[in-house]
N, C-alpha and C positions, 0 to 999 in steps of 0.2 A: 504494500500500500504506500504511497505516493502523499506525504501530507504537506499541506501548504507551507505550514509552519516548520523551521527545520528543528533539528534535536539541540535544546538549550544549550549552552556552553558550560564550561566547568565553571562553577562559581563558588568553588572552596575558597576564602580569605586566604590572605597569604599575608603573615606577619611580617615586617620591616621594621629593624631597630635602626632610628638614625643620631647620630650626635650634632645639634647646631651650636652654633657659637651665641653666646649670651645675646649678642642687638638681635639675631632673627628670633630667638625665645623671646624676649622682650616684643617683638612686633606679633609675636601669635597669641601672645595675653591679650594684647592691645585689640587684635582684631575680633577675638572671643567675645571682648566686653563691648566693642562696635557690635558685635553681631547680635548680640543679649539687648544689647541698647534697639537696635533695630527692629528686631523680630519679637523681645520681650520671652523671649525662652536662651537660657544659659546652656551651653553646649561645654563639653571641654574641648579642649585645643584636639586633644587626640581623636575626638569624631570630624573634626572642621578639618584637618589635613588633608583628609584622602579626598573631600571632596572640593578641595581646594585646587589639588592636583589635579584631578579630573577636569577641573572647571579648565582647566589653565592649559592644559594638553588637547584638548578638544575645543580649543580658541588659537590657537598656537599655526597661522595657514603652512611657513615652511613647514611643520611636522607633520602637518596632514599631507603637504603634498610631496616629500619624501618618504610616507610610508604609500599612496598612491604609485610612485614610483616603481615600489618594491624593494624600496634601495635597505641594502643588507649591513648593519654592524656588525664588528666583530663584538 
């Protein structure tokens, strides 16, 4: 059977430890309490990353249109 829909992707989380230097820590507090200010719901830093990232890579036109490309990192 042939279904429209294809078979979802793996969507197991995938954990990343990263170390920032103190001013970008300082600018992710800063944005959290922007964003609690904003929205009136307080998030921590460590849920706003990923979608931070997301946001910023899927706005990003070189990287869309290098991975269009195909074009291969080592």
């Amino acid at each position: 059977m042939e279904l429209k829909l294809r078979k979802l992707p793996d969507r197991t989380p995938v954990k990343l430890a990263i170390t920032v230097m103190p001013d970008l820590h300082e600018a992710l507090r800063d944005y959290a309490r922007c964003y609690a200010e904003t929205y009136g719901s307080e998030e921590p830093v460590t849920e706003l990353i990923p979608h931070m990232l997301a946001t910023f890579l899927s706005t990003d036109r070189g990287f869309a249109k290098a991975r269009e490309r195909g074009v291969q990192w080592s």
